[in-house]
C-alpha positions as CSV (number, residue, x, y, z in Angstrom):
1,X,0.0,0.0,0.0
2,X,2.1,3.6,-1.1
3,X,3.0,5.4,2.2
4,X,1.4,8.5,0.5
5,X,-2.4,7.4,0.4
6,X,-3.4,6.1,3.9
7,X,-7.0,5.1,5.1
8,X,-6.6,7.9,8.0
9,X,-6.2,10.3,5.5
10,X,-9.8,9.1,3.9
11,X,-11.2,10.0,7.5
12,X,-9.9,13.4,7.6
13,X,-10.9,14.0,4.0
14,X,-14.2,13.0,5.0
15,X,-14.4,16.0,7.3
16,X,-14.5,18.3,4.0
17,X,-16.0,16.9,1.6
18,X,-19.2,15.9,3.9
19,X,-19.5,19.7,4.3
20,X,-20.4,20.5,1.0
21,X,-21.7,17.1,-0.6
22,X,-24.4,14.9,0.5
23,X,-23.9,11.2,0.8
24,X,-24.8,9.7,-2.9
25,X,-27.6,6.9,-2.2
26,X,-26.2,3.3,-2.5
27,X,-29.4,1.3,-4.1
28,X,-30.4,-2.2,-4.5
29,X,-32.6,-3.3,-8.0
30,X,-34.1,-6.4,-7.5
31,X,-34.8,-6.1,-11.3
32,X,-31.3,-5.9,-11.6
33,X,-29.6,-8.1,-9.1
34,X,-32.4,-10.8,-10.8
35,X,-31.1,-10.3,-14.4
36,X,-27.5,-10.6,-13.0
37,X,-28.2,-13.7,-10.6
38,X,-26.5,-11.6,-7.1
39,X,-27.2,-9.1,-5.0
40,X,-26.5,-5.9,-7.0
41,X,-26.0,-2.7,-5.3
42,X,-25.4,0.4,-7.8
43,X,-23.5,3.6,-6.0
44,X,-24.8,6.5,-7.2
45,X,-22.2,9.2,-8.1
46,X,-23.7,10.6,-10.8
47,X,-26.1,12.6,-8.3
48,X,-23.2,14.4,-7.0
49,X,-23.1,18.2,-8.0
50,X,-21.0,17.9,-11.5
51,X,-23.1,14.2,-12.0
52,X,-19.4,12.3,-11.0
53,X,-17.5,11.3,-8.6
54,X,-14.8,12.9,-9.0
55,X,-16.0,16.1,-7.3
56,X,-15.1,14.6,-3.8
57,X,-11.1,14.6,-4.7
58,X,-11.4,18.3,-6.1
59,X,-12.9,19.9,-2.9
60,X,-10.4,18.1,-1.0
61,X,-7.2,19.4,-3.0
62,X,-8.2,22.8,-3.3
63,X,-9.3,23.0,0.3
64,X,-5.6,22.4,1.1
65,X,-3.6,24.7,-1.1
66,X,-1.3,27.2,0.8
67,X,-2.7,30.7,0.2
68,X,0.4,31.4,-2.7
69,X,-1.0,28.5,-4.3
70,X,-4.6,30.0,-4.3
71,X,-3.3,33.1,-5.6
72,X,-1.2,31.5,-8.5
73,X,-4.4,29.2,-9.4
74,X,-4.4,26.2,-10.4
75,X,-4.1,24.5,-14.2
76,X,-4.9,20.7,-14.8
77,X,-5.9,18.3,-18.2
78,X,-9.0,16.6,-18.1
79,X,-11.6,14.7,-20.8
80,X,-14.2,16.1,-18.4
81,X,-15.3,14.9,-14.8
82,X,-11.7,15.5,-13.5
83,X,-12.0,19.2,-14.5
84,X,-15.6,19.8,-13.4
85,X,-14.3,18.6,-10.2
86,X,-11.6,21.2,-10.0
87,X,-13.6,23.8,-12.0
88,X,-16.1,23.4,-9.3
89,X,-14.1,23.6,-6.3
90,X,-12.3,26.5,-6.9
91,X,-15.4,28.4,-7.6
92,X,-16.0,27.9,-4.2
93,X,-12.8,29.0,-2.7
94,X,-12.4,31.7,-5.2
95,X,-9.2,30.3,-6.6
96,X,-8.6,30.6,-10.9
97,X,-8.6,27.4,-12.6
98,X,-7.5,26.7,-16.2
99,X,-8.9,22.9,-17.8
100,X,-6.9,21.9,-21.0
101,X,-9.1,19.5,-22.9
102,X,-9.1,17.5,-25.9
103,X,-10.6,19.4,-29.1
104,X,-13.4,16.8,-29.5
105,X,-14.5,17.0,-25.7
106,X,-18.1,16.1,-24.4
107,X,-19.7,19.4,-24.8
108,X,-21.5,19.5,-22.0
109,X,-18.8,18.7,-19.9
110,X,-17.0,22.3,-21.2
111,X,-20.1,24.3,-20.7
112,X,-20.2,23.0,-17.1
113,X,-16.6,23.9,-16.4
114,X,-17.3,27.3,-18.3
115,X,-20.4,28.0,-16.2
116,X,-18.1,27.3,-13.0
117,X,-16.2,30.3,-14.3
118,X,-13.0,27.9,-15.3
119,X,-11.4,29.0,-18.2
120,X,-11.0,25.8,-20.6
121,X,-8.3,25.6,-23.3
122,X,-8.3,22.9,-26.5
123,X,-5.3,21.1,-27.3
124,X,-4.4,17.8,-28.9
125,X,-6.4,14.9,-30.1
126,X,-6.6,13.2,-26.1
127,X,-6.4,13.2,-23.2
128,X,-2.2,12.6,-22.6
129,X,-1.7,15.2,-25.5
130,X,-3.6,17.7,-23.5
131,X,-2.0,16.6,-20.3
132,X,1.8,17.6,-22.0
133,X,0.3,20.9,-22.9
134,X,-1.2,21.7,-19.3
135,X,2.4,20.5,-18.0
136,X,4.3,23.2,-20.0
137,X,2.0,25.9,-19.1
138,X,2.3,25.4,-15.7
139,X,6.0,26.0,-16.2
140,X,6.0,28.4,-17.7
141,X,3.1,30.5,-15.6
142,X,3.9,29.1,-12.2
143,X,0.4,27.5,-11.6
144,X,-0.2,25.0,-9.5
145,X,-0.3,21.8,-11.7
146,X,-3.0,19.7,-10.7
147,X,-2.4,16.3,-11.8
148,X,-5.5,13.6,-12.4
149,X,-4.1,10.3,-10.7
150,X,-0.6,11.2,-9.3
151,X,-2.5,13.6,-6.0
152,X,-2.8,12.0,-3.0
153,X,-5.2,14.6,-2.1
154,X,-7.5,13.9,-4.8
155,X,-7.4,9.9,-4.0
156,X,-8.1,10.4,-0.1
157,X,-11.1,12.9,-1.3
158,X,-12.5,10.2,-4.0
159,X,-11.8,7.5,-1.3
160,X,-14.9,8.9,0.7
161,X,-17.1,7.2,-1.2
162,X,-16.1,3.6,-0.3
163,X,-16.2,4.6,3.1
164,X,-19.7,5.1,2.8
165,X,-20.2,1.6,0.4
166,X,-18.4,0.3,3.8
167,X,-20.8,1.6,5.7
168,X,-23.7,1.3,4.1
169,X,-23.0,-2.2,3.1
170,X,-20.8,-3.8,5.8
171,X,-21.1,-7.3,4.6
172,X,-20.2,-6.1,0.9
173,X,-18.1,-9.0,-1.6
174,X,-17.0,-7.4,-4.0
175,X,-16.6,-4.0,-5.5
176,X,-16.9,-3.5,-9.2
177,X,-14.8,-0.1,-10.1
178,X,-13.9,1.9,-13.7
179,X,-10.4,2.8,-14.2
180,X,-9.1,5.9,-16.1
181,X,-6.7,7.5,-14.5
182,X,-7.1,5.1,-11.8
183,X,-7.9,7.3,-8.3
184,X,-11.2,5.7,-8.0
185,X,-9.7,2.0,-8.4
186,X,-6.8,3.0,-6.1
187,X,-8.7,4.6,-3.3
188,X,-11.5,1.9,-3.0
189,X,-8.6,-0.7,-2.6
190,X,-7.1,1.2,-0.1
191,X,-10.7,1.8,1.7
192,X,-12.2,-1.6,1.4
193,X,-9.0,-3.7,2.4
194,X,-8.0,-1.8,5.1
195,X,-12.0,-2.4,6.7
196,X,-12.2,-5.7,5.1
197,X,-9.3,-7.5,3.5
198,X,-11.0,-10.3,2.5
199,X,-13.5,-7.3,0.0
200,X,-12.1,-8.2,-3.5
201,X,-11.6,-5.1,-5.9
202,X,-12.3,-5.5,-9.5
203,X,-11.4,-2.7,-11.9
204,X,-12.8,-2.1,-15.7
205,X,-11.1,-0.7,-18.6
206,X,-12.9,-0.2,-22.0
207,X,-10.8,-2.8,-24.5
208,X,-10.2,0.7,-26.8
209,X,-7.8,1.7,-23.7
210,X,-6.3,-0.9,-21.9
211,X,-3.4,0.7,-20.9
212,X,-3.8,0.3,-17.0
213,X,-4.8,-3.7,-17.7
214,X,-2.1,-4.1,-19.8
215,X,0.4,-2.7,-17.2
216,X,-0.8,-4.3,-14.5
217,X,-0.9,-7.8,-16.5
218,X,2.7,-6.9,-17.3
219,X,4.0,-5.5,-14.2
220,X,5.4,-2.5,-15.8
221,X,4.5,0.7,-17.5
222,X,2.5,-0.1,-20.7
223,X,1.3,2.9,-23.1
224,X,-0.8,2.3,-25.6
225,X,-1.1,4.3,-29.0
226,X,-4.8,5.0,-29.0
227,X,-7.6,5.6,-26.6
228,X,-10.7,5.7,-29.0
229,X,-13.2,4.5,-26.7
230,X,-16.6,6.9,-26.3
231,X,-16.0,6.5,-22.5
232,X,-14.6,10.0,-22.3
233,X,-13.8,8.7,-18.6
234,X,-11.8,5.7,-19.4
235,X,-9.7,7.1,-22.3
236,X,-6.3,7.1,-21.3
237,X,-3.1,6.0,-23.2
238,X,-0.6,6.7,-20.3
239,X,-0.8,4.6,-17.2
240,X,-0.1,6.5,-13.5
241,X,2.9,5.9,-11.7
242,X,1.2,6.3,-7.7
243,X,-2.1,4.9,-8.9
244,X,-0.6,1.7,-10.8
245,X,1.3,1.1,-7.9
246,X,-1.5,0.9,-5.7
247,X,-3.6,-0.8,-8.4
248,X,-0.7,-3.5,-8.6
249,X,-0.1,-4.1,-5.3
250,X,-3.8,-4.5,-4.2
251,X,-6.4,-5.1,-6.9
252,X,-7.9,-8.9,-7.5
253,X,-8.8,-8.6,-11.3
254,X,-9.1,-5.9,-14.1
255,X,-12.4,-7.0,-16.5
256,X,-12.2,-5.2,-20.7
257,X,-15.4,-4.6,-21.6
258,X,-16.5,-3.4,-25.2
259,X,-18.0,-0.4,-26.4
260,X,-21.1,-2.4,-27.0
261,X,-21.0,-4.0,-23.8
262,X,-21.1,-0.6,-22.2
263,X,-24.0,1.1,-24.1
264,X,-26.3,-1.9,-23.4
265,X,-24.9,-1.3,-19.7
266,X,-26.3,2.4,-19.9
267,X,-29.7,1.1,-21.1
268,X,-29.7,-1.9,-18.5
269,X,-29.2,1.0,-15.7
270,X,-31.6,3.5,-16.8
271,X,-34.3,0.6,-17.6
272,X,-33.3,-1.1,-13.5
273,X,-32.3,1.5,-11.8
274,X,-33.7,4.6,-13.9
275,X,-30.2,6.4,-13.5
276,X,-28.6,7.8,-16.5
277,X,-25.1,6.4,-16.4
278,X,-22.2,8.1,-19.1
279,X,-19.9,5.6,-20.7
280,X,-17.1,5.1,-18.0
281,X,-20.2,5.3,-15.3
282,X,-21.7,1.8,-16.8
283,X,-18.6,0.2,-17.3
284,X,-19.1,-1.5,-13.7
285,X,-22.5,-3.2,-15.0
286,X,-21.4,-3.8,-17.9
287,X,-18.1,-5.9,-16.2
288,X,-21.0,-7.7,-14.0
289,X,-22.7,-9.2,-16.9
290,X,-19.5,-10.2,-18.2
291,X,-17.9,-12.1,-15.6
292,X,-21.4,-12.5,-13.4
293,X,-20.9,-16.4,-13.6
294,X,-18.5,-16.2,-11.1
295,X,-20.4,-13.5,-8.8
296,X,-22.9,-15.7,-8.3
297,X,-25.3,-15.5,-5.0
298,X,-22.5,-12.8,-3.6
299,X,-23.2,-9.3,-2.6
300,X,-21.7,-6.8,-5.2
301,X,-21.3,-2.6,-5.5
302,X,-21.1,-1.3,-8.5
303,X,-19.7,2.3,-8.3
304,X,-21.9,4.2,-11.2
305,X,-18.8,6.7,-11.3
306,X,-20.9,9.2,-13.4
307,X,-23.8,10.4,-15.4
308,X,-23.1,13.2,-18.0
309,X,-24.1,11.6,-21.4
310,X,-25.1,14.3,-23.8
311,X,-28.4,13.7,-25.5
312,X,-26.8,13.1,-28.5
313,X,-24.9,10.2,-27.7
314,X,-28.0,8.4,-25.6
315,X,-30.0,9.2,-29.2
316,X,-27.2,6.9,-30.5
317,X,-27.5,4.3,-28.2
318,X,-31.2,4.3,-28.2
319,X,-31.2,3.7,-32.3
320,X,-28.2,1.4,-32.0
321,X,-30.6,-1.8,-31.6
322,X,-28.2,-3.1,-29.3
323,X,-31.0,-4.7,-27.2
């Protein structure tokens, strides 16, 4: 477990993060848990402020910046939910914050950021080309570079939520868990194992960016040369050096899913549960209905990480006749 990340540190998080976010509701579907054949619980996250979980990491960085470091701001690269986190948080402690993005982002993503009063800049083609970008211009104009995975402040904030999955669900199996960048997978092996050991942690990469799968399969850093998944939230091409190592030394499995898989996971979840899941959100579900053979009869959590989907894209899926 890294000596940076600790589960005390997930406690003390806790303090401010429950001051400005409710507790997301942690619900069972016996419609789904049925179709699935165990005891589905789906964690809510997409009711959270900016519709994702990410929100909890941001309030808990930016609550602990020095005040140089507020005055400065703060730059960071995002595909979306990462930088509505940030955007969000330092519109509440008054501190500037600049999102670089990818050129084709999820539009409604950059018109939430906007509305926070962020100011979001376009460059490259992904996610790690907008990442090098952000990493220069923080250089050069002495912001404070806020990076998606490699913050311990940002994993102890997302790592609230487990705590609550914990609590709310003490006799919990396993927990089902997207990876991107990897801070949700990271902190809810950290959470779970340190209450539970015997909790497995499963993690889900699309099979369009397998880049944390393939390095933890490998045991060492794999990049891959293309992230063209729709899950906005899963595509990365660059694995994270403190996440993986958490990842590697504590997670039980990583599932690929499809793009397919995914959108009929979105459906599944807004016919059971009737909560709209985005891409990376339903890549949990759709994991369970790959590999539910072996979750059989067990209590399961699957951590619906976020729900911005533009309409446009659920008009896709909807006239995709993947039903």
């Amino acid at each position: 477990m890294s000596e940076l990340v600790k589960i005390h540190d997930v406690y003390e998080a806790r303090r401010v993060v429950s001051k400005y976010l409710p507790r997301t509701p942690l619900i069972r579907s016996s419609t789904l848990s049925k179709r699935l054949g165990f005891e589905a619980y789906v964690k809510c996250e997409n009711l959270q402020p900016i519709g994702a979980f990410k929100v909890r990491g941001g309030l808990n960085l930016i609550s602990k910046l020095s005040e140089e470091e507020k005055l400065k701001g703060v730059i960071t690269a995002s595909t979306g939910n990462h930088g509505q986190s940030i955007a969000h948080a330092a519109s509440l402690f008054g501190v500037k914050a600049i999102i670089g993005m990818p050129k084709e982002s999820n539009p409604l993503k950059v018109e939430a950021m906007k509305d926070l009063g962020a100011l979001v800049e376009f460059h490259g083609l992904d996610f790690d080309e907008a990442r090098l970008w952000v990493e220069e211009e923080a250089k050069k104009k002495g912001y404070r570079y806020i990076h998606s995975a490699n913050e311990p402040l940002l994993i102890v904030g997302v790592g609230t939520l487990y705590l609550e999955i914990m609590e709310d669900l003490p006799d919990v199996e396993v927990i089902i868990v997207p990876i991107g960048g990897g801070s949700g997978a990271s902190a809810a092996c950290i959470v779970a194992k340190s209450i539970n050991p015997d909790v497995k942690i499963f993690g889900v990469q699309a099979e369009k960016a397998p880049a944390v799968y393939l390095s933890w399969k490998n045991k060492k850093m794999v990049e891959t040369k293309s992230a063209e998944t729709f899950a906005e939230g899963l595509a990365t091409r660059v694995p994270f050096k403190l996440t993986l190592n958490i990842i590697n030394k504590l997670i039980d499995d990583i599932i690929l899913v499809s793009e397919e898989q995914m959108k009929r996971a979105i459906l599944t979840l807004l016919e059971t549960t009737h909560q709209l899941a985005e891409g990376a959100g339903a890549a949990s579900t759709a994991a369970a209905f790959k590999i539910r053979d072996r979750l059989h009869g067990k209590k399961v959590a699957l951590v619906l990480t976020g729900g911005n989907l533009t309409l446009p894209t659920l008009k896709s899926i909807f006239e995709s006749n993947i039903f």
